[in-house]
PDB file with one MODEL, atoms N, CA, C and O in Angstrom:
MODEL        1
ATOM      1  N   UNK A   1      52.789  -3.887 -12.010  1.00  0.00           N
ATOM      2  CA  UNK A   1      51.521  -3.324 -11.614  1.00  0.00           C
ATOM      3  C   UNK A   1      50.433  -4.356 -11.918  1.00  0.00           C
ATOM      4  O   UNK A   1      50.453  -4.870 -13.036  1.00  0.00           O
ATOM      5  N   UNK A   2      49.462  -4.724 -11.022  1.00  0.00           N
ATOM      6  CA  UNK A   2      48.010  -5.474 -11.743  1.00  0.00           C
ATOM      7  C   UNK A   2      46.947  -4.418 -10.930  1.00  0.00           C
ATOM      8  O   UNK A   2      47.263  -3.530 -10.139  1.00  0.00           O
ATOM      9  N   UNK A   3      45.739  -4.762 -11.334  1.00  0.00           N
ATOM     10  CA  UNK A   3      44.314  -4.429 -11.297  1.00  0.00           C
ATOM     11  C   UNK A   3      43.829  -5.629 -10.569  1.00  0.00           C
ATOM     12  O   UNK A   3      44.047  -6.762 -10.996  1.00  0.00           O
ATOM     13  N   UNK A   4      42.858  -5.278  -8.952  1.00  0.00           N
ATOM     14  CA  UNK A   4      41.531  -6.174  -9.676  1.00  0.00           C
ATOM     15  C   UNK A   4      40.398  -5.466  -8.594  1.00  0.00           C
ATOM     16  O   UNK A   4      40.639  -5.119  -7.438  1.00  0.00           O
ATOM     17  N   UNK A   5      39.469  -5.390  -9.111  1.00  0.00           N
ATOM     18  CA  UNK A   5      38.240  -5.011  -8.309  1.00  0.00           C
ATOM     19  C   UNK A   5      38.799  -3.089  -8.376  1.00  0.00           C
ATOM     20  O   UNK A   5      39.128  -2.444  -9.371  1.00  0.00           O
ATOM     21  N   UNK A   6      38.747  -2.804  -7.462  1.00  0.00           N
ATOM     22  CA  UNK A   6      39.048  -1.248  -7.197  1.00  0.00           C
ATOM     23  C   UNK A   6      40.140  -0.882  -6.882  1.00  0.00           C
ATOM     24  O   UNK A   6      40.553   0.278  -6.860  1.00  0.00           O
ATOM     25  N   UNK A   7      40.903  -2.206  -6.512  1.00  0.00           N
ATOM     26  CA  UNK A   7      42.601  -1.729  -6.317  1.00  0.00           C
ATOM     27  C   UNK A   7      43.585  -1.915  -7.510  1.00  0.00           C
ATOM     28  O   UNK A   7      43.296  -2.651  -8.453  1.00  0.00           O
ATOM     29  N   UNK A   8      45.172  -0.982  -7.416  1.00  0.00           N
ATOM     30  CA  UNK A   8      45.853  -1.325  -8.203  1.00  0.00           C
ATOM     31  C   UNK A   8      46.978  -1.427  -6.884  1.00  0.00           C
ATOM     32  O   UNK A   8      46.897  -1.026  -5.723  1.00  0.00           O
ATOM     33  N   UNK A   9      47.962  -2.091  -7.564  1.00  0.00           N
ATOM     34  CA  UNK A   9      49.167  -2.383  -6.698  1.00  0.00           C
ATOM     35  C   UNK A   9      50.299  -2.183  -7.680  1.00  0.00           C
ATOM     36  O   UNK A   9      50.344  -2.904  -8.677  1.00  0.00           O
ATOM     37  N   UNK A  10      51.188  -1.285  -7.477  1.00  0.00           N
ATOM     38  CA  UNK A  10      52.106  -1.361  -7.864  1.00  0.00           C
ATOM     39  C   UNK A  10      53.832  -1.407  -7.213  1.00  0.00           C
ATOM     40  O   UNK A  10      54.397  -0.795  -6.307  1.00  0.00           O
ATOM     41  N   UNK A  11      54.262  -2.441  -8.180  1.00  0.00           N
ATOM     42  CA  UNK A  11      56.076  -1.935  -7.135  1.00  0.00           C
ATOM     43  C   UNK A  11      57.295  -1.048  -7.284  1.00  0.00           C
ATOM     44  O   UNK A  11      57.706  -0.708  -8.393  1.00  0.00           O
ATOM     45  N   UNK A  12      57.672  -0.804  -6.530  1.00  0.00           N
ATOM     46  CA  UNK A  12      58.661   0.284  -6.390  1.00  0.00           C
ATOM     47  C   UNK A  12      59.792  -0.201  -5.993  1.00  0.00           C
ATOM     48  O   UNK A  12      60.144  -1.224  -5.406  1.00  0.00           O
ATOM     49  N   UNK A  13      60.399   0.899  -6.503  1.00  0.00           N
ATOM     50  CA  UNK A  13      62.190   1.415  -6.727  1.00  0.00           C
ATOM     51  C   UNK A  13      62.737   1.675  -5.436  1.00  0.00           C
ATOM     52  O   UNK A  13      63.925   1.831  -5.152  1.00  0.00           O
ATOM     53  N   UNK A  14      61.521   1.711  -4.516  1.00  0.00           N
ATOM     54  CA  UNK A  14      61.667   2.655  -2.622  1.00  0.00           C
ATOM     55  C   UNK A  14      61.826   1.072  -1.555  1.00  0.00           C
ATOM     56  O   UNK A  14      62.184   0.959  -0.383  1.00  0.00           O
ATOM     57  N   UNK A  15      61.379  -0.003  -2.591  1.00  0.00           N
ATOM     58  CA  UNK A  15      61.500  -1.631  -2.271  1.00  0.00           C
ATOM     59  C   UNK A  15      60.062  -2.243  -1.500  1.00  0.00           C
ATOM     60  O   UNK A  15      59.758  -3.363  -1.091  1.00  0.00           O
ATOM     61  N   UNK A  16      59.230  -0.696  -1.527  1.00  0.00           N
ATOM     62  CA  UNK A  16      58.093  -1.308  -1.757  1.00  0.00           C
ATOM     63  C   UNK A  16      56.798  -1.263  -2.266  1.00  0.00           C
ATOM     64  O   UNK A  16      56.556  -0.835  -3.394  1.00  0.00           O
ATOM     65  N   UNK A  17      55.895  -1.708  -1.444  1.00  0.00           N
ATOM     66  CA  UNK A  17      54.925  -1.672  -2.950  1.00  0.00           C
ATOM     67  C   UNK A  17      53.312  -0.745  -2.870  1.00  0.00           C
ATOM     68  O   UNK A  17      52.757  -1.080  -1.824  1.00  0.00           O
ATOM     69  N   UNK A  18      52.756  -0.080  -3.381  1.00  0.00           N
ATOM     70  CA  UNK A  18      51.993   0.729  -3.233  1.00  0.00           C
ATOM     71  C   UNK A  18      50.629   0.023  -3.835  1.00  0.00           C
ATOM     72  O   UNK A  18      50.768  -0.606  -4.884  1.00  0.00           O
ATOM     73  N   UNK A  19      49.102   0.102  -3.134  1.00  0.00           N
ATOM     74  CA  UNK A  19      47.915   0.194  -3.043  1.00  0.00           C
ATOM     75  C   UNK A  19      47.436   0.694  -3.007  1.00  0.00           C
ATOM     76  O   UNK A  19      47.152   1.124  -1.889  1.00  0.00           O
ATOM     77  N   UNK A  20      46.461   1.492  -4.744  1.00  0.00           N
ATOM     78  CA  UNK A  20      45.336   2.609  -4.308  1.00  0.00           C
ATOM     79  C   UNK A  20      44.101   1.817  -4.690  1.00  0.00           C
ATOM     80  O   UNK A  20      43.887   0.606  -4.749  1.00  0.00           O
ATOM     81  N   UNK A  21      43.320   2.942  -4.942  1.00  0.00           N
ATOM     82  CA  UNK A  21      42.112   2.909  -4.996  1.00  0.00           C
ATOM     83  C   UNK A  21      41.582   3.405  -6.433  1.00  0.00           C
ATOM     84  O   UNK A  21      41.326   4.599  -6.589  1.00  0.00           O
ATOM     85  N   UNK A  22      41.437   2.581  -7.370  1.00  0.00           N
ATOM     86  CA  UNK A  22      40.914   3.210  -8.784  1.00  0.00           C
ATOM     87  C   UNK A  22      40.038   4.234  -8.869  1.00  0.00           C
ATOM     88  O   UNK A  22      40.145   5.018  -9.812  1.00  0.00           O
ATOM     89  N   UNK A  23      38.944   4.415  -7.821  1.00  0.00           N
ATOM     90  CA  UNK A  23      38.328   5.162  -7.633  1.00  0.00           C
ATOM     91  C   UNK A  23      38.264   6.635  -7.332  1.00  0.00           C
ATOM     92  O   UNK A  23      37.767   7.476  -8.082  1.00  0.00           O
ATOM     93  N   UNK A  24      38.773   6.846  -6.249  1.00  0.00           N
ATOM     94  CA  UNK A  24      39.299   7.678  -5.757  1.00  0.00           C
ATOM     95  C   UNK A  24      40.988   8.498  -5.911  1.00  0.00           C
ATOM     96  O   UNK A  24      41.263   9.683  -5.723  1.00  0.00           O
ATOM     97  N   UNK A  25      41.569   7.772  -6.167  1.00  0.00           N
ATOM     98  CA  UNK A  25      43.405   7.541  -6.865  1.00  0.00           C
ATOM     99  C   UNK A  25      43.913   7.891  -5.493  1.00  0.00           C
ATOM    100  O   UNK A  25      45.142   7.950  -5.445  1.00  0.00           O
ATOM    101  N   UNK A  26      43.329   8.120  -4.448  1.00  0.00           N
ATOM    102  CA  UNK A  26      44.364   7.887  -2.796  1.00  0.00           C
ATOM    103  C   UNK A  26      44.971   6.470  -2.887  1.00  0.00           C
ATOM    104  O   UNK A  26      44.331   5.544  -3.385  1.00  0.00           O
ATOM    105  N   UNK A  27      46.023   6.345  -2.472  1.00  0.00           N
ATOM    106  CA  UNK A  27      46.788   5.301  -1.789  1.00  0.00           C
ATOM    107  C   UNK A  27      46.684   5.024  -0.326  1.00  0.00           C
ATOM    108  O   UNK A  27      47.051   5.694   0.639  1.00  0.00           O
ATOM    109  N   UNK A  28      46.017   3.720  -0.418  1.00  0.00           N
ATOM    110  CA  UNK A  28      45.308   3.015   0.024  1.00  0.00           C
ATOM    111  C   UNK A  28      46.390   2.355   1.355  1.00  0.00           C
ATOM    112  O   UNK A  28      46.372   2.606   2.560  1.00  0.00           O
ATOM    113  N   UNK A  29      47.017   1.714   0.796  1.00  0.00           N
ATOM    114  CA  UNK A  29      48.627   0.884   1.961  1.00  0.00           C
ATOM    115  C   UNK A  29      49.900   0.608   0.934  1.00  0.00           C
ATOM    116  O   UNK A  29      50.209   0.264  -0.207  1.00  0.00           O
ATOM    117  N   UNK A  30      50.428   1.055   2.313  1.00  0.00           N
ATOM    118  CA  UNK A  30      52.202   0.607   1.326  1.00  0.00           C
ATOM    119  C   UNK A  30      52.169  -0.661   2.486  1.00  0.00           C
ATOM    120  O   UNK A  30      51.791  -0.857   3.641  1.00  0.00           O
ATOM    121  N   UNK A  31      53.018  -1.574   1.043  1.00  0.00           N
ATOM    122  CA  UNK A  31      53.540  -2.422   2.385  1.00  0.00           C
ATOM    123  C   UNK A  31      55.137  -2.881   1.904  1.00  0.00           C
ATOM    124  O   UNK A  31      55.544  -3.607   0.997  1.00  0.00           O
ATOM    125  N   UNK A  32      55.632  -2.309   2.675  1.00  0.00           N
ATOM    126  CA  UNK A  32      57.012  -2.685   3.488  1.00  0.00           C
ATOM    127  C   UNK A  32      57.174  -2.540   4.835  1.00  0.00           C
ATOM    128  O   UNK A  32      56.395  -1.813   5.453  1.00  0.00           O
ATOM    129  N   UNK A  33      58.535  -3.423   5.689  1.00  0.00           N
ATOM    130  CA  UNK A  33      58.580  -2.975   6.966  1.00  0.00           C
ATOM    131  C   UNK A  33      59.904  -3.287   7.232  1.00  0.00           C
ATOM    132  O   UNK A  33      60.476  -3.716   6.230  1.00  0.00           O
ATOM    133  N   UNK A  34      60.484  -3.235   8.067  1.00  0.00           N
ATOM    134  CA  UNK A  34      61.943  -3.312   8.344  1.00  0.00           C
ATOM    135  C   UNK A  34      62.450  -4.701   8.953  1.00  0.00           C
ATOM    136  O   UNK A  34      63.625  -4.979   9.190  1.00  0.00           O
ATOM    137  N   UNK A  35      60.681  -5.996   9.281  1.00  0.00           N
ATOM    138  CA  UNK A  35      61.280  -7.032   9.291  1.00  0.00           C
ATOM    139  C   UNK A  35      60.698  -8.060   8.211  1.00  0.00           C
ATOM    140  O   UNK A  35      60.877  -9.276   8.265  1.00  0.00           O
ATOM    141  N   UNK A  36      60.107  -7.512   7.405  1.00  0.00           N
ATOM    142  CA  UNK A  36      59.325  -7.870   6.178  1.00  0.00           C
ATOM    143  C   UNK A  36      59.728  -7.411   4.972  1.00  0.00           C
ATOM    144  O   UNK A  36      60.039  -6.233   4.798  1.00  0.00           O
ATOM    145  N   UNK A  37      59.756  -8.398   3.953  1.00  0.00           N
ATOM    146  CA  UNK A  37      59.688  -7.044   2.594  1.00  0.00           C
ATOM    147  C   UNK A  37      61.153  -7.724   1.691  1.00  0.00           C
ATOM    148  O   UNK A  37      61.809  -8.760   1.589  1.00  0.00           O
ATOM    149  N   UNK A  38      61.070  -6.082   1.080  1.00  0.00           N
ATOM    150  CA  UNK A  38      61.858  -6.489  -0.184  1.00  0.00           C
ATOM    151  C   UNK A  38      63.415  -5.914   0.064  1.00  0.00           C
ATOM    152  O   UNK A  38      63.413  -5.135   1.017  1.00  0.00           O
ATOM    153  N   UNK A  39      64.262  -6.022  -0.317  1.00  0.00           N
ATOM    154  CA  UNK A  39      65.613  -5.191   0.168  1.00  0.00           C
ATOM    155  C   UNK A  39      66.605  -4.807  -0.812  1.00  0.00           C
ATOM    156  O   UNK A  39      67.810  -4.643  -0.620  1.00  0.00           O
ATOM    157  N   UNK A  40      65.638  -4.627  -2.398  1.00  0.00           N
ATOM    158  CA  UNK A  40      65.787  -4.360  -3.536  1.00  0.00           C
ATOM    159  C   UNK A  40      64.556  -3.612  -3.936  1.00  0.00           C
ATOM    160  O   UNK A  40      63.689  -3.151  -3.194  1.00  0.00           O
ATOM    161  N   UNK A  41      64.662  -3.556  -5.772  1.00  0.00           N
ATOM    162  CA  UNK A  41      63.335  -2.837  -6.513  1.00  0.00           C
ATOM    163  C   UNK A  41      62.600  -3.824  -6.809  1.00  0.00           C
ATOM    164  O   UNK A  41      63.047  -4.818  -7.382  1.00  0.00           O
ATOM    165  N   UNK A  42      61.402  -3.689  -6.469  1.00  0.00           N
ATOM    166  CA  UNK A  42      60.502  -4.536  -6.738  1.00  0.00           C
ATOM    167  C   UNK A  42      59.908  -4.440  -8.141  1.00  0.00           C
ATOM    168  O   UNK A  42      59.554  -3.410  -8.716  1.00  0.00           O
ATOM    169  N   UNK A  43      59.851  -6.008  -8.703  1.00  0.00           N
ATOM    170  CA  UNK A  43      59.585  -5.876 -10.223  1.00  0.00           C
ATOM    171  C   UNK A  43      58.738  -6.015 -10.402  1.00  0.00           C
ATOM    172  O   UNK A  43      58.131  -5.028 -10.820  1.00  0.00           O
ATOM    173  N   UNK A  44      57.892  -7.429 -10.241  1.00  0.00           N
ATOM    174  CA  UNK A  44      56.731  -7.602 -10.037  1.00  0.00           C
ATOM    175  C   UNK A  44      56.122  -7.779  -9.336  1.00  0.00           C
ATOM    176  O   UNK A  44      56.652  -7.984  -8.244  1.00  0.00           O
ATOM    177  N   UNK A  45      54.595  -7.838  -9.395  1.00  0.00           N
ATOM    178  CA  UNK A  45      53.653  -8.288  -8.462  1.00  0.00           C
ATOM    179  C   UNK A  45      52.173  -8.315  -8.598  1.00  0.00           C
ATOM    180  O   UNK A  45      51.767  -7.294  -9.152  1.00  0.00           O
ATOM    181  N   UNK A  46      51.110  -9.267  -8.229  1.00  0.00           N
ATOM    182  CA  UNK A  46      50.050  -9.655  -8.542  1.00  0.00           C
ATOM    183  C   UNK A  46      48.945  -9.634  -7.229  1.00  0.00           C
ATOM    184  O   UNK A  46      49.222 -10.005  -6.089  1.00  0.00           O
ATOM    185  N   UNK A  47      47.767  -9.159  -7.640  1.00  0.00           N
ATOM    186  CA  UNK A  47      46.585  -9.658  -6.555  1.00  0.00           C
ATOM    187  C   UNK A  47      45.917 -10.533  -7.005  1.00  0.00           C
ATOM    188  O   UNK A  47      45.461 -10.589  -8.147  1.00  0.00           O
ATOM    189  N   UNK A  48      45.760 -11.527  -5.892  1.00  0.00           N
ATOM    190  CA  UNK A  48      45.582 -13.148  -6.287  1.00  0.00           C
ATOM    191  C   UNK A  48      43.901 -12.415  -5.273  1.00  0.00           C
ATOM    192  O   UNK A  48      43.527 -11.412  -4.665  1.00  0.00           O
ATOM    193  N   UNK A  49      43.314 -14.093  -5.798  1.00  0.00           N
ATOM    194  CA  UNK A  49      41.582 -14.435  -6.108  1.00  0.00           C
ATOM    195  C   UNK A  49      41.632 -13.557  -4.509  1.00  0.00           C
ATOM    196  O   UNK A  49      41.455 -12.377  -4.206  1.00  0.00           O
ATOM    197  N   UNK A  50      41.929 -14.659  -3.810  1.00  0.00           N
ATOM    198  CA  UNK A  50      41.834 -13.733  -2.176  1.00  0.00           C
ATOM    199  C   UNK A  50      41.905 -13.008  -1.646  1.00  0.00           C
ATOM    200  O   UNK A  50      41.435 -12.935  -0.511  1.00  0.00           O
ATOM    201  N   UNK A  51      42.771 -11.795  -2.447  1.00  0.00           N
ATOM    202  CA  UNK A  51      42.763 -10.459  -1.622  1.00  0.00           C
ATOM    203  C   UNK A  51      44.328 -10.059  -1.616  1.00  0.00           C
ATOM    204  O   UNK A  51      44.837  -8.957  -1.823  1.00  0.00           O
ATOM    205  N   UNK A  52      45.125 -11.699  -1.215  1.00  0.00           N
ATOM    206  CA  UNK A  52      46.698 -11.250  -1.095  1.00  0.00           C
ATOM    207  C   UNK A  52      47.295 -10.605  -2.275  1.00  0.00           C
ATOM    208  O   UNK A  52      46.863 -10.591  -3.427  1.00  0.00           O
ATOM    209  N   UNK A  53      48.508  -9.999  -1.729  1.00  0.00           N
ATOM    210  CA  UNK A  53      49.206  -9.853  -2.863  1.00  0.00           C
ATOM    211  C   UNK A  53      50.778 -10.212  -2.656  1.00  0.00           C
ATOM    212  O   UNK A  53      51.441 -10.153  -1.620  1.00  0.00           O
ATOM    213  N   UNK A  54      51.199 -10.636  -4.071  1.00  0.00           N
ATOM    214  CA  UNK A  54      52.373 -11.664  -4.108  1.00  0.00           C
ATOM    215  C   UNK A  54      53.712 -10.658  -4.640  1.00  0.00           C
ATOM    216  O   UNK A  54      53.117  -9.764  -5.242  1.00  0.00           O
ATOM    217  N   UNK A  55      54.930 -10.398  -4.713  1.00  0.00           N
ATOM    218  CA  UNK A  55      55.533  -9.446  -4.879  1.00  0.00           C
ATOM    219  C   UNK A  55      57.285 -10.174  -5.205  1.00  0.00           C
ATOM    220  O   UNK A  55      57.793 -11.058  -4.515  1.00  0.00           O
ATOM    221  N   UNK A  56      57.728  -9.720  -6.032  1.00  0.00           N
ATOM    222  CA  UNK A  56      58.761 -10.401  -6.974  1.00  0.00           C
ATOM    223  C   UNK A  56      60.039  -9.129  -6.788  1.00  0.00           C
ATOM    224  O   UNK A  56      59.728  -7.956  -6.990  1.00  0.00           O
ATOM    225  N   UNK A  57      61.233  -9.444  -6.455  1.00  0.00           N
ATOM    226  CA  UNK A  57      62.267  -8.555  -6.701  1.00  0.00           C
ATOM    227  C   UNK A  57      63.622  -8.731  -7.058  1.00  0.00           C
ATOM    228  O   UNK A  57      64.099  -9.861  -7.160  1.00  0.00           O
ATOM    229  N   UNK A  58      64.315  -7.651  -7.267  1.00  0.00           N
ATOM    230  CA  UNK A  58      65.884  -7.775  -7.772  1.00  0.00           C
ATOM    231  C   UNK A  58      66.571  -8.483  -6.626  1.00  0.00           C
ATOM    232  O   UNK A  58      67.709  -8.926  -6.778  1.00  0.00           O
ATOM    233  N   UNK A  59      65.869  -8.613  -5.401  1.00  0.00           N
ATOM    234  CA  UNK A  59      66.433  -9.497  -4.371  1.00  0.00           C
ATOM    235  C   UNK A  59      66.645 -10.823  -4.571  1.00  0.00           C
ATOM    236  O   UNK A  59      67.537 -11.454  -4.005  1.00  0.00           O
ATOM    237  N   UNK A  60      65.599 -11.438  -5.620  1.00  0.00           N
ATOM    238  CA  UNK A  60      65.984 -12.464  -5.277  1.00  0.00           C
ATOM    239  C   UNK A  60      64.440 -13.104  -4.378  1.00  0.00           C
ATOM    240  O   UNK A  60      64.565 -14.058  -3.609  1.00  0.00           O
ATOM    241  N   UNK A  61      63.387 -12.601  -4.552  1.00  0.00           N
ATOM    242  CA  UNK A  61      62.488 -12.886  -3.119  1.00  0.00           C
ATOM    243  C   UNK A  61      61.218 -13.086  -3.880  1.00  0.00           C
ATOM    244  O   UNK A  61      60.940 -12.741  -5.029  1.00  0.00           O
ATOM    245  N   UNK A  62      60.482 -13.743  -2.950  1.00  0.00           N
ATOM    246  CA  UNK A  62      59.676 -13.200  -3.446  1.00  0.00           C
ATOM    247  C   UNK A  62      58.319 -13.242  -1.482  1.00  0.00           C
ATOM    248  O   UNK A  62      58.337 -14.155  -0.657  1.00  0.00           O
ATOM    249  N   UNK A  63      57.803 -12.499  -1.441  1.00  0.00           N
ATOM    250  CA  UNK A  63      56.541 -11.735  -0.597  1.00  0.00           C
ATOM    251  C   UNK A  63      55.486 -12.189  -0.998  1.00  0.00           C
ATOM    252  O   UNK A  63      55.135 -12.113  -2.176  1.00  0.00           O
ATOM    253  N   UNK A  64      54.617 -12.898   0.193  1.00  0.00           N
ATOM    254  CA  UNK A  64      53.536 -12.711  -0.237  1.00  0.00           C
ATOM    255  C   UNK A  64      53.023 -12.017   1.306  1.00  0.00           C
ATOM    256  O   UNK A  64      53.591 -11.994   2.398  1.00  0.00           O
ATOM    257  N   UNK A  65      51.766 -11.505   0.874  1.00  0.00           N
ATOM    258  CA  UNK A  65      51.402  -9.895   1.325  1.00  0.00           C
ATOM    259  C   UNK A  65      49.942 -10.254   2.235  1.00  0.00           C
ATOM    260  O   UNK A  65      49.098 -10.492   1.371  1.00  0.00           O
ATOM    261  N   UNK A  66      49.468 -10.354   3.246  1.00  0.00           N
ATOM    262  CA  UNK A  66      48.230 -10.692   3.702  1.00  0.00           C
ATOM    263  C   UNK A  66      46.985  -9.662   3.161  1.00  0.00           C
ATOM    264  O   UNK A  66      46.943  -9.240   2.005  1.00  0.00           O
ATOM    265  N   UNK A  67      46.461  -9.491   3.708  1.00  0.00           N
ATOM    266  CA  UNK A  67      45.186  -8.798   3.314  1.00  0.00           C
ATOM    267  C   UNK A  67      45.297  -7.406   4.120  1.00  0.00           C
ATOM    268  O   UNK A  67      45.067  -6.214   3.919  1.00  0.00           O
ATOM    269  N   UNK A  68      45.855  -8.365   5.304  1.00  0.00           N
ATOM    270  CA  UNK A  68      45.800  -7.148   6.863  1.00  0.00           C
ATOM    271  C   UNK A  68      47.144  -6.893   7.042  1.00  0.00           C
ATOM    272  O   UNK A  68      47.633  -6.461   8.086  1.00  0.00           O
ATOM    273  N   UNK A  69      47.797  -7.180   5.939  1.00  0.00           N
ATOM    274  CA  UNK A  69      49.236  -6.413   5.772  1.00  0.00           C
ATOM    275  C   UNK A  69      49.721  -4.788   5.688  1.00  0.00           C
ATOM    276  O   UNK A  69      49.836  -4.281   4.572  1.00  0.00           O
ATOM    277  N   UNK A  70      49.971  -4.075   6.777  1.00  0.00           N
ATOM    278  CA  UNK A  70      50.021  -2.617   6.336  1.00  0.00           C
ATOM    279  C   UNK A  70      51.374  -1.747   5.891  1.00  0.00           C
ATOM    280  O   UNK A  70      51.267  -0.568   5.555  1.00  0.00           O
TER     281      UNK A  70
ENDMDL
END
């Protein structure tokens, strides 16, 4: 899981990874997709200065995540 600004991101056991809103606590975007992503549990993962987010798993992988990634 990290923090920054109003989002949290965390990863999942489902292989992927969830985005809310500190504010509000709605979830914001998942992002996985069936030609993207993780194909394990995702362990870690970080939101970098820019917006992306970077994503680490039992796969073996690692994701990085655009901004306009949904």
């Amino acid at each position: 899981m990290d923090a920054r600004g109003e989002s949290i991101v965390c990863g999942s056991a489902d292989h992927g990874l969830h985005v809310y809103n500190m504010k509000s606590g709605k979830r914001t975007r998942v992002l996985y997709n069936k030609r993207f992503g993780h194909t394990d549990w995702v362990t870690t993962c970080a939101i970098l200065n820019d917006g992306r987010i970077v994503s680490g798993s039992m796969d073996k992988r690692l994701c990085l995540w655009e901004k306009s990634a949904v």
